[in-house]
C-alpha positions in Angstrom: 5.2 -19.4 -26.7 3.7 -17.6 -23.7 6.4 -16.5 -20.5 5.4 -15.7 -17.1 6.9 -12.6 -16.3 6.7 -12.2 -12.3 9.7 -12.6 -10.9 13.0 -11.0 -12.0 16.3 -12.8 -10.4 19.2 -9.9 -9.2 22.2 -9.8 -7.4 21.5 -7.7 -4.7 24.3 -5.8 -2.8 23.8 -6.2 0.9 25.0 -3.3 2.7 26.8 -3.4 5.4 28.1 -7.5 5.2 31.5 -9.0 4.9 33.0 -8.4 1.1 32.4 -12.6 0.6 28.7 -12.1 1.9 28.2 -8.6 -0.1 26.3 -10.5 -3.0 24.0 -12.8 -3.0 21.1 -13.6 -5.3 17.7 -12.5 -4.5 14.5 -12.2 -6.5 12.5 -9.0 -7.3 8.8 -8.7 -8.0 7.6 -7.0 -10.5 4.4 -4.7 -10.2 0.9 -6.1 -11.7 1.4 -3.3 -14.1 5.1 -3.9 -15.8 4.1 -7.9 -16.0 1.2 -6.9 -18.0 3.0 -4.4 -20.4 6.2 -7.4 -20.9 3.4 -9.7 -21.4 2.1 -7.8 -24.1 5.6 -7.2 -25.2 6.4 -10.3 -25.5 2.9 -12.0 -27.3 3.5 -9.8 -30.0 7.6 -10.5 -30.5 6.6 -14.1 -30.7 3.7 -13.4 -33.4 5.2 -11.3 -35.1 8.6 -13.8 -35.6 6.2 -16.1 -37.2 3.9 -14.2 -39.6 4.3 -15.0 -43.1 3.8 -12.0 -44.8 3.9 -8.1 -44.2 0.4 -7.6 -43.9 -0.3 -10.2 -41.4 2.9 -8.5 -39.5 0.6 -5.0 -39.5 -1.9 -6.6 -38.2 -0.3 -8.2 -35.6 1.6 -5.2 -34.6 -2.3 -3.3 -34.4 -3.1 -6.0 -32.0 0.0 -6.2 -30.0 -0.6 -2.1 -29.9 -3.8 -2.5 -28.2 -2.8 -5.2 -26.0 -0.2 -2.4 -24.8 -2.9 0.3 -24.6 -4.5 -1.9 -22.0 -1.5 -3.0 -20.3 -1.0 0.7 -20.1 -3.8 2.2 -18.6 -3.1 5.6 -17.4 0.2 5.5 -17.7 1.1 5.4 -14.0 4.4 3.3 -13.6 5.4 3.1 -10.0 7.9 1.1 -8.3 8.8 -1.0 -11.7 12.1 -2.8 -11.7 15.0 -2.5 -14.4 18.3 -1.5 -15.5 19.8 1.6 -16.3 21.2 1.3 -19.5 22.3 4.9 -20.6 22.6 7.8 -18.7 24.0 11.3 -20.5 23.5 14.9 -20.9 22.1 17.5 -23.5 24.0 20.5 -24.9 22.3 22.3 -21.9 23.0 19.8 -19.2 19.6 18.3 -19.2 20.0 14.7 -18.6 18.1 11.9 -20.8 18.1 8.0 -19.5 17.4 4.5 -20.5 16.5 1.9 -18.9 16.3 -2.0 -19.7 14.2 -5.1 -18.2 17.4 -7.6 -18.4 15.7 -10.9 -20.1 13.3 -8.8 -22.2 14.3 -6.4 -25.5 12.5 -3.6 -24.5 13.8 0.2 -23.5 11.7 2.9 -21.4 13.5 6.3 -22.0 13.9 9.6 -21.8 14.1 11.8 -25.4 18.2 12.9 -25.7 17.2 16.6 -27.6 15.3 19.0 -26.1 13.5 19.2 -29.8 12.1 15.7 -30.1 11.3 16.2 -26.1 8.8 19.9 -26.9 5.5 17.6 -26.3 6.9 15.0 -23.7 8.5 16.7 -20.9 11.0 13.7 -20.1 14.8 15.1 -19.9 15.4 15.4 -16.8 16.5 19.4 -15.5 19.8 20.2 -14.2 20.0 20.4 -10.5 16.5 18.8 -9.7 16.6 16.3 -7.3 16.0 13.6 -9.6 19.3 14.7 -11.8 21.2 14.5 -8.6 20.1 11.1 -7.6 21.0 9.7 -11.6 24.4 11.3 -11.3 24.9 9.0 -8.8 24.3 6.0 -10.0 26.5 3.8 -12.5 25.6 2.0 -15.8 24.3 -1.5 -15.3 22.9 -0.5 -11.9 19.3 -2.8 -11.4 16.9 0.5 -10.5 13.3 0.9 -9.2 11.7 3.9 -10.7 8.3 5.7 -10.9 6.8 7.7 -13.1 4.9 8.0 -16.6 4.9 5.7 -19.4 4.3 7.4 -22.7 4.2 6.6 -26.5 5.9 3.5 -28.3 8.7 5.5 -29.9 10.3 3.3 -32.5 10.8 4.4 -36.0 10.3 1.3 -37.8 7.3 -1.5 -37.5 10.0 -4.4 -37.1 12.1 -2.2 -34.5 8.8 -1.9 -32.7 7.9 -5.5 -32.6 11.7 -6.6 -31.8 12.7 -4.2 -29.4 10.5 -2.1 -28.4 11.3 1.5 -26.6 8.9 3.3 -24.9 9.4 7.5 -23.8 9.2 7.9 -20.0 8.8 10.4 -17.8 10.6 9.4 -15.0 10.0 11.0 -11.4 11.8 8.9 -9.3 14.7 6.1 -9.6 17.4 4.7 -7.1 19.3 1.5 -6.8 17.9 -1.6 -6.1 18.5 -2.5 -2.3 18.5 -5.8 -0.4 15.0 -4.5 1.5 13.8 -4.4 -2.3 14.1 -8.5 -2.3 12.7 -11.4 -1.6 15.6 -13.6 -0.1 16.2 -16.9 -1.7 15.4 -19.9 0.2 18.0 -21.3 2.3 19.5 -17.4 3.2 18.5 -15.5 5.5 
């Protein structure tokens, strides 16, 4: 069974409105390049649910992992739209992040130990800019964000078909805004 992943529906806070007009419903757009990667994503979940056997599962993980490698490209991930799942800190302060596409099981994050993090680069420093714009936002908040997409990091060929969770290196995020939408007809 094939999705179309374009559009992603949000409650959008409008700043600045009445507390009754505060919310309203709005869609998002997703970039080319996320559609392509939940695509992919998605294919091989539904393949994968069906095969009859282990090795017809490796095999269709092997072609979901290409599909990703070309839904990939360099990358580049830049204005994508999610929702931050997770946000804490290492033993030195370092932050590490998750982020979720609500609708789809899959996870870009950050490494949480600066061990499994030597190669990656992904916590996120103390006092940079980009830790002081996480600190403040909240759990559940719908984000854009930019950055770098890295490897598939699950441990286990099922986790990685089910729900997959790819390292990031994130280089900017904020909260969603109401410029960020496309109203809903019949609002203005």
């Amino acid at each position: 069974m094939m999705r179309i992943l374009v559009l992603l529906t949000a409650v959008v806070l409008m700043a600045g409105c009445s507390e009754a007009d505060s919310e309203r419903e709005a869609i998002l757009q997703m970039p080319e390049g996320q559609v392509a990667l939940l695509q992919a994503v998605v294919d091989g979940q539904d393949a994968y649910k069906i095969c009859p056997n282990e090795l017809k599962c490796t095999a269709v993980r092997m072609a979901r992992d290409r599909a990703l490698a070309e839904a990939k490209g360099d990358g580049v991930i830049d204005g994508w739209i999610g929702q931050l799942k997770s946000m804490s800190t290492t033993g030195s302060g370092s932050a590490y992040i998750s982020v979720t596409v609500p609708g789809y099981d899959v996870t870009l994050a950050t490494w949480n130990n600066a061990l499994s993090d030597l190669a990656d680069n992904t916590l996120i420093p103390f006092g940079s800019p980009l830790y002081e714009t996480v600190a403040e936002l909240e759990e559940g908040t719908l984000v854009i964000f930019s950055g770098r997409l890295l490897a598939e990091k699950s441990l286990t060929e099922a986790g990685s078909m089910e729900r997959p969770e790819f390292a990031a290196r994130f280089t900017s995020i904020r909260a969603v805004t109401a410029a960020d939408a496309i109203p809903v007809e019949g609002e203005t």
